[in-house]
DRENPA-3360 file (N, C-alpha, C; in nm, 2 decimals, always signed):
BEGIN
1 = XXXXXXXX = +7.07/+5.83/+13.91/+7.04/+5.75/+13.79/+6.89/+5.77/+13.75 ~ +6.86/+5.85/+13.66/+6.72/+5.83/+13.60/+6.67/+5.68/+13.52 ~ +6.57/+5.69/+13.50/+6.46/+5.60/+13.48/+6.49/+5.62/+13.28 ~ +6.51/+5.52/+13.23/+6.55/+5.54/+13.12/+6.44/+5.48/+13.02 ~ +6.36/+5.57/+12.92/+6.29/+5.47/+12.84/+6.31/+5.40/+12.75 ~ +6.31/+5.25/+12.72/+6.35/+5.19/+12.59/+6.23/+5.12/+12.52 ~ +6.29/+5.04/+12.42/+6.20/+4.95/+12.34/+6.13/+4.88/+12.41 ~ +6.22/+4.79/+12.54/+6.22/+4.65/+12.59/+6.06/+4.68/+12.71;
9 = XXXXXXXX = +6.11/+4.84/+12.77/+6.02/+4.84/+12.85/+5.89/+4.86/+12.81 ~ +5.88/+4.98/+12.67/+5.72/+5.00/+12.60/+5.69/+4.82/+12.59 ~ +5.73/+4.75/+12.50/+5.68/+4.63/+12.52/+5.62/+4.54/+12.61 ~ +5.70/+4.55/+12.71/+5.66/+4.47/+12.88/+5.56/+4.57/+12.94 ~ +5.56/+4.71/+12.89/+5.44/+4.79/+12.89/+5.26/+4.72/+12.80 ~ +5.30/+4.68/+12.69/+5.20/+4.63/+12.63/+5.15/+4.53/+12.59 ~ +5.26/+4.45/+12.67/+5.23/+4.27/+12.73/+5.13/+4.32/+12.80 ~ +5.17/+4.40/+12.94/+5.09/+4.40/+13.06/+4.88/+4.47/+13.03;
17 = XXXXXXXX = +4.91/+4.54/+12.93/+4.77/+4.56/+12.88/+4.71/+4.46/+12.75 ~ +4.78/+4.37/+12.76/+4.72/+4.28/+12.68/+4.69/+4.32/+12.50 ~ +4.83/+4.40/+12.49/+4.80/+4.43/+12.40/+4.90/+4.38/+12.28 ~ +4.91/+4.31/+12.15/+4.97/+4.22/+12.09/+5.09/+4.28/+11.99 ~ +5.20/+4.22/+11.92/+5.22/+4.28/+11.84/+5.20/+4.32/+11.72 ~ +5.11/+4.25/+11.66/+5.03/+4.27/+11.53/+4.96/+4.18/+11.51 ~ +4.85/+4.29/+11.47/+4.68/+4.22/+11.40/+4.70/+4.06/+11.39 ~ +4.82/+4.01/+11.32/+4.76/+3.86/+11.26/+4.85/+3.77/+11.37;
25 = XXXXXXXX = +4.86/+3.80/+11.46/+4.86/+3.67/+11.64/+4.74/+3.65/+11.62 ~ +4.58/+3.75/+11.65/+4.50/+3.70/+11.70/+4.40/+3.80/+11.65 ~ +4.35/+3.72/+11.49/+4.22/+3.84/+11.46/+4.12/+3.88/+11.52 ~ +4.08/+3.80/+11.60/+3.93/+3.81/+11.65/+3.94/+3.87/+11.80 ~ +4.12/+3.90/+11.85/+4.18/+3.95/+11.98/+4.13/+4.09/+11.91 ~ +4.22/+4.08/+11.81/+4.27/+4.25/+11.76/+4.12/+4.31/+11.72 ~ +4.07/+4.21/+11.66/+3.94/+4.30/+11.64/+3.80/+4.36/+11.69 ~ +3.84/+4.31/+11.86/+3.77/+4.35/+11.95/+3.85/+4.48/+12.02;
33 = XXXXXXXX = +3.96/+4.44/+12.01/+4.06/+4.59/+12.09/+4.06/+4.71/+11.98 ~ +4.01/+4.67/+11.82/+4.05/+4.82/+11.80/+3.90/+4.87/+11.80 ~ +3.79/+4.81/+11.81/+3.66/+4.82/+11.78/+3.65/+4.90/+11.93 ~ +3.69/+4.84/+12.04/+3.66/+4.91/+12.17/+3.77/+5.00/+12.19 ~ +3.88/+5.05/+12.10/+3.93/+5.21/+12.09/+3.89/+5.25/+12.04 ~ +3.79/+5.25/+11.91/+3.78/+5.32/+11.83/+3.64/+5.32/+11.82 ~ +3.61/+5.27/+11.86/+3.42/+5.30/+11.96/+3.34/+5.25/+11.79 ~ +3.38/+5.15/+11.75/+3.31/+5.11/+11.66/+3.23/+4.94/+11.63;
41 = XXXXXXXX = +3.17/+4.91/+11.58/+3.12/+4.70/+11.60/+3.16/+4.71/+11.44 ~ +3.24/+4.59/+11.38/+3.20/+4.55/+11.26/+3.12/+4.41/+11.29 ~ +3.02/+4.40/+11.19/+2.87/+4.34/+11.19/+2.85/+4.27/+11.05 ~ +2.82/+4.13/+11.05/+2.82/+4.07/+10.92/+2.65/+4.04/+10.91 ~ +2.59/+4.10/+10.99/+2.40/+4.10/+10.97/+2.38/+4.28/+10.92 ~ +2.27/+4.23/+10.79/+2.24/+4.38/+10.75/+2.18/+4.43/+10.87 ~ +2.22/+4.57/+10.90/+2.14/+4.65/+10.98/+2.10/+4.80/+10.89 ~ +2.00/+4.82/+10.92/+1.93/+4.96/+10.85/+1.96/+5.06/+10.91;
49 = XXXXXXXX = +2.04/+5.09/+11.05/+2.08/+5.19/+11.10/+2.21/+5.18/+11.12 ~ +2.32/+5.09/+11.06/+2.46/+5.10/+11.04/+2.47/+5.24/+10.98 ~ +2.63/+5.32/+11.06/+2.69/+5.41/+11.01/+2.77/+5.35/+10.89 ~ +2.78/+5.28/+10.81/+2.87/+5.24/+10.71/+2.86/+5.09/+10.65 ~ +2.85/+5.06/+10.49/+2.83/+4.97/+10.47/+2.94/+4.93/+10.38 ~ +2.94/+4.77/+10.35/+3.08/+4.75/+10.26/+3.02/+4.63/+10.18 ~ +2.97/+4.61/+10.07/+2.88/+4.46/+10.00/+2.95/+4.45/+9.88 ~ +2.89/+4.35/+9.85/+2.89/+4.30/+9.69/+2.75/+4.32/+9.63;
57 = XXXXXXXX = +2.71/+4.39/+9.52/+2.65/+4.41/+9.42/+2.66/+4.32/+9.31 ~ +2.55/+4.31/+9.21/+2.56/+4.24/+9.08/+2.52/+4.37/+8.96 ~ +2.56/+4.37/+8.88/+2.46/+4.46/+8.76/+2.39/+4.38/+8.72 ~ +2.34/+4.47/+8.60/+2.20/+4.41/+8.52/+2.28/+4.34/+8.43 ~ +2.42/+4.35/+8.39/+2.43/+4.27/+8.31/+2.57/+4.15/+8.35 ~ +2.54/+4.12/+8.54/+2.64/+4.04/+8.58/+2.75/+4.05/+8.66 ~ +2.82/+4.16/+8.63/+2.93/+4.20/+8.69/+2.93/+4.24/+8.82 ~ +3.00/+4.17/+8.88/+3.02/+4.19/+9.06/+3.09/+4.33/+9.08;
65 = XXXXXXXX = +3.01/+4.41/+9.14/+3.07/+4.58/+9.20/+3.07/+4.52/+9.30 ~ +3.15/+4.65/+9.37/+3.13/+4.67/+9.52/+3.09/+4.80/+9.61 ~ +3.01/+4.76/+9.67/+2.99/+4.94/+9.77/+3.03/+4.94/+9.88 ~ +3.09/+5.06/+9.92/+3.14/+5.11/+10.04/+3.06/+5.29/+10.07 ~ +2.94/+5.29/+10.16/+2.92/+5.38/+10.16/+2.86/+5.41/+10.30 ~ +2.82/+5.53/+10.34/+2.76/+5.56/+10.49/+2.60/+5.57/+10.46 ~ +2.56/+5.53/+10.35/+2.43/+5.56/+10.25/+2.36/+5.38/+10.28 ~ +2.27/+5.36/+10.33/+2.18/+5.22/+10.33/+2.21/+5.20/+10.14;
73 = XXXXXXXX = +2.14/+5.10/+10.15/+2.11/+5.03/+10.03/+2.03/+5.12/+9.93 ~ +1.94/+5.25/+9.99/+1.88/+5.29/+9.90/+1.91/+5.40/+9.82 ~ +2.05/+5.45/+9.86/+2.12/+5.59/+9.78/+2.25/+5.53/+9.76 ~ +2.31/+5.46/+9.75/+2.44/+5.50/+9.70/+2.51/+5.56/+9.60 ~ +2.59/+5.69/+9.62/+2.65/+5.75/+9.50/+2.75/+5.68/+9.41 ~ +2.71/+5.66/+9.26/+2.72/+5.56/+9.22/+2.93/+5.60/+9.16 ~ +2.93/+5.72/+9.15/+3.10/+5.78/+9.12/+3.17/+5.80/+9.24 ~ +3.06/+5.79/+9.35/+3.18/+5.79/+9.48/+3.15/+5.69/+9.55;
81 = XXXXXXXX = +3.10/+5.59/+9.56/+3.05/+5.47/+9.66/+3.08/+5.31/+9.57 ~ +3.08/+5.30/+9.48/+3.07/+5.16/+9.37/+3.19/+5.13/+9.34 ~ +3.23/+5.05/+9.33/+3.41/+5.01/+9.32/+3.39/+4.90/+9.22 ~ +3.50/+4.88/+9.12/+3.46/+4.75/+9.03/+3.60/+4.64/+9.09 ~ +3.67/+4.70/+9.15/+3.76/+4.60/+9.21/+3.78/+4.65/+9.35 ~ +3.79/+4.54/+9.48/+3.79/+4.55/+9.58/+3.92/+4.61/+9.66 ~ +4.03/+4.63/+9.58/+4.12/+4.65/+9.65/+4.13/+4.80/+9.70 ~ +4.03/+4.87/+9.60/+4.09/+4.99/+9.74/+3.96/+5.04/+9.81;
89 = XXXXXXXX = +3.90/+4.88/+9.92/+3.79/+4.89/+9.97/+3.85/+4.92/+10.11 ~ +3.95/+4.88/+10.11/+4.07/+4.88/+10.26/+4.04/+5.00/+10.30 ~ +4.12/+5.09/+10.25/+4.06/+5.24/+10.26/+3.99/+5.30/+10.29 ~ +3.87/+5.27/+10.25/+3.74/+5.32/+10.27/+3.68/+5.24/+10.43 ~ +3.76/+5.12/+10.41/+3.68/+5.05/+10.53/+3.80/+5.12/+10.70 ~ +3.90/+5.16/+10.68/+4.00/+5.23/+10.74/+3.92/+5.34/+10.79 ~ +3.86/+5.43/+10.70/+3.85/+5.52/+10.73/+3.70/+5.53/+10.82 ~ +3.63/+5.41/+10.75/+3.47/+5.40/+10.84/+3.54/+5.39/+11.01;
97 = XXXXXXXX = +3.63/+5.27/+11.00/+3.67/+5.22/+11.13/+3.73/+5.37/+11.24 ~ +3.77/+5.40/+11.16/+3.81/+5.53/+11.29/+3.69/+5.66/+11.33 ~ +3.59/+5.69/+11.16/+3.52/+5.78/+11.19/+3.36/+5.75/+11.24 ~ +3.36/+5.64/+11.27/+3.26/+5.52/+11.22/+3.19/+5.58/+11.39 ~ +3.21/+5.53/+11.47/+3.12/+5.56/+11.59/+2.98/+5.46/+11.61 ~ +2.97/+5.33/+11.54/+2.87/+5.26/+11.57/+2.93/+5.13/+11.45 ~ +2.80/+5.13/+11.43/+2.83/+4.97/+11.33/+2.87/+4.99/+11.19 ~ +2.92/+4.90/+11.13/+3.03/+4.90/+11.00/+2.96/+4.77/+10.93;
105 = XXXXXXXX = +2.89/+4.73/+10.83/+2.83/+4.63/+10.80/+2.90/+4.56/+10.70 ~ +2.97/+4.46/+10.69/+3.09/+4.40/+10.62/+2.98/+4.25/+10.54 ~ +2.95/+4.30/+10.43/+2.90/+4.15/+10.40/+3.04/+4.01/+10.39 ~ +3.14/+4.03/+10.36/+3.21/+3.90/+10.38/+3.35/+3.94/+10.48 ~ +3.31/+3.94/+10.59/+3.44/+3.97/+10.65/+3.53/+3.89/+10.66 ~ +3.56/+3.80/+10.55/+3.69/+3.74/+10.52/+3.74/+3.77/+10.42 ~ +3.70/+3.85/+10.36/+3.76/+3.92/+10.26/+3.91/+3.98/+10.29 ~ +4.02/+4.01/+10.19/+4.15/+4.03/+10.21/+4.08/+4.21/+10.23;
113 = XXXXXXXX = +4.03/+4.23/+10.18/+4.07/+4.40/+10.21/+4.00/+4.44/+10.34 ~ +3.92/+4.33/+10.46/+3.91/+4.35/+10.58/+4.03/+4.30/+10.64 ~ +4.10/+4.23/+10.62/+4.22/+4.17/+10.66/+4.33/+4.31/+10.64 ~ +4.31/+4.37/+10.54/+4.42/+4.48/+10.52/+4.41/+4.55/+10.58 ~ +4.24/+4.63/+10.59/+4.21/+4.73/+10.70/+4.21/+4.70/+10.83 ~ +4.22/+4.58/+10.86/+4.19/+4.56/+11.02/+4.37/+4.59/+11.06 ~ +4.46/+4.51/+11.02/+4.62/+4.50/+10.95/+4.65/+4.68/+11.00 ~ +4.63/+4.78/+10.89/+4.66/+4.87/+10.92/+4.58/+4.97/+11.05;
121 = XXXXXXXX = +4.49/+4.91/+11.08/+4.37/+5.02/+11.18/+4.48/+4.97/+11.32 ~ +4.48/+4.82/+11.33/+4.57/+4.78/+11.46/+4.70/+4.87/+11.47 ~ +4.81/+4.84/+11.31/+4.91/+4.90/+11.36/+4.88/+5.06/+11.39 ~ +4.78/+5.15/+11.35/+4.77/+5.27/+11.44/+4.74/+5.26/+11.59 ~ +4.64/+5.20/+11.59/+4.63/+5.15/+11.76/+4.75/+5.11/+11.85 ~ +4.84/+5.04/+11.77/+4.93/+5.02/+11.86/+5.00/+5.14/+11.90 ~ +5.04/+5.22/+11.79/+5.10/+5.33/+11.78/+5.03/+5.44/+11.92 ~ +4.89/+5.42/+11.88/+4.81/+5.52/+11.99/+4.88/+5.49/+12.14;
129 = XXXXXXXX = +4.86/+5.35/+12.15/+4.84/+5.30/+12.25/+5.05/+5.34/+12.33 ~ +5.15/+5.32/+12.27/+5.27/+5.32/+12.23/+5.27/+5.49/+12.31 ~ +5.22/+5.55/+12.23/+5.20/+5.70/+12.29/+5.18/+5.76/+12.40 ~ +5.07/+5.67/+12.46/+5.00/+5.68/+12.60/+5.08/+5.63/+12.71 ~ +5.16/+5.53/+12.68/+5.25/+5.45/+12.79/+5.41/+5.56/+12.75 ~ +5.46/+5.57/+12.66/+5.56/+5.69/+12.65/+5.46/+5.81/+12.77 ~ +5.37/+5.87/+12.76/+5.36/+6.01/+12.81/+5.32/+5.96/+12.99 ~ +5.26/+5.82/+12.97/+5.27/+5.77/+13.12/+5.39/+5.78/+13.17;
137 = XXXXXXXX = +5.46/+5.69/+13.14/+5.67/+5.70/+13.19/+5.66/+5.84/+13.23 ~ +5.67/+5.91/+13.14/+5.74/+6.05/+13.10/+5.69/+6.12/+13.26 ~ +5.51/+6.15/+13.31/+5.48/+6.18/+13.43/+5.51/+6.08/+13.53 ~ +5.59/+5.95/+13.52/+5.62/+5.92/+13.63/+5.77/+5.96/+13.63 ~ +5.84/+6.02/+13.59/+6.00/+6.06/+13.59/+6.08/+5.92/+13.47 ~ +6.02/+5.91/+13.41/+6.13/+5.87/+13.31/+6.18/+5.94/+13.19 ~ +6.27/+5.90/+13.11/+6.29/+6.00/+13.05/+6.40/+5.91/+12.88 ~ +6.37/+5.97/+12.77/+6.47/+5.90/+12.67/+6.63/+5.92/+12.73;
145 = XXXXXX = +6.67/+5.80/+12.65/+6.81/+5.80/+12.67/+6.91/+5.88/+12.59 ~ +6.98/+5.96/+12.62/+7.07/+6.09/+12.56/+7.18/+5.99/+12.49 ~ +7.17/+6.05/+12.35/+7.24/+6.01/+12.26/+7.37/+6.06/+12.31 ~ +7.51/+5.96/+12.32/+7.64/+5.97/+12.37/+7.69/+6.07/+12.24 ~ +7.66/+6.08/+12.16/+7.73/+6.22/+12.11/+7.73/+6.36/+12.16 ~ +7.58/+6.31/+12.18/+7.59/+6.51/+12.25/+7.66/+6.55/+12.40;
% end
């Protein structure tokens, strides 16, 4: 009788690493586990040596932008970094989060589009993590279960 892999077990697999089923059990759980997979801090104090920043701006004549850039305060490219609506800040902050390698400067991290990015960065993490405990089984002799058709 082999060692059979299922659902039930990956899960009792990622109970046992403390690992949750999605971002919104426990934000401030999840957002230390993907920060220490993904070797990155999100930081709500300006730092001048953050790899990536995420704010609110005013213009000169009012209007709330937004920037998302790997550029300090004093270059941002104004056609690729300036957003006049936040929603596809998610993205941009997704993508700091994985390529990021240090700090991520979030001026409101209660904002919904850190909630959406944090939301999607977890479910890949789990997926990562999901991966690793499959290829563990697999070198300890377990193995998927053969579909009764074939």
């Amino acid at each position: 009788m082999s060692k059979i892999i299922t659902d039930e077990l990956i899960e009792e697999k990622l109970e046992e690493r403390g690992i949750m089923g999605s971002a919104c059990e426990d934000y401030d759980k999840a957002i230390k586990q993907i920060q220490k997979h993904y070797d990155f801090e999100l930081v709500d104090e300006w730092r001048d040596n953050a790899q990536f920043y995420v704010y609110a701006e005013t213009t000169a004549d009012g209007y709330e932008v937004f920037v998302a850039t790997s550029d300090n305060r004093s270059n941002p490219h104004i056609g690729e970094d300036v957003y006049y609506y936040d929603n596809d800040l998610s993205e941009r902050l997704e993508d700091a989060m994985y390529d990021s390698y240090g700090d991520i400067y979030v001026d409101d991290m209660g904002a919904h589009f850190v909630e959406d990015a944090i939301d999607s960065v977890y479910d890949s993490f789990i997926s990562d993590i999901k991966e690793d405990i499959e290829n563990t089984l697999i070198e300890k002799g377990y193995d998927y279960a053969k579909d009764e058709e074939e």
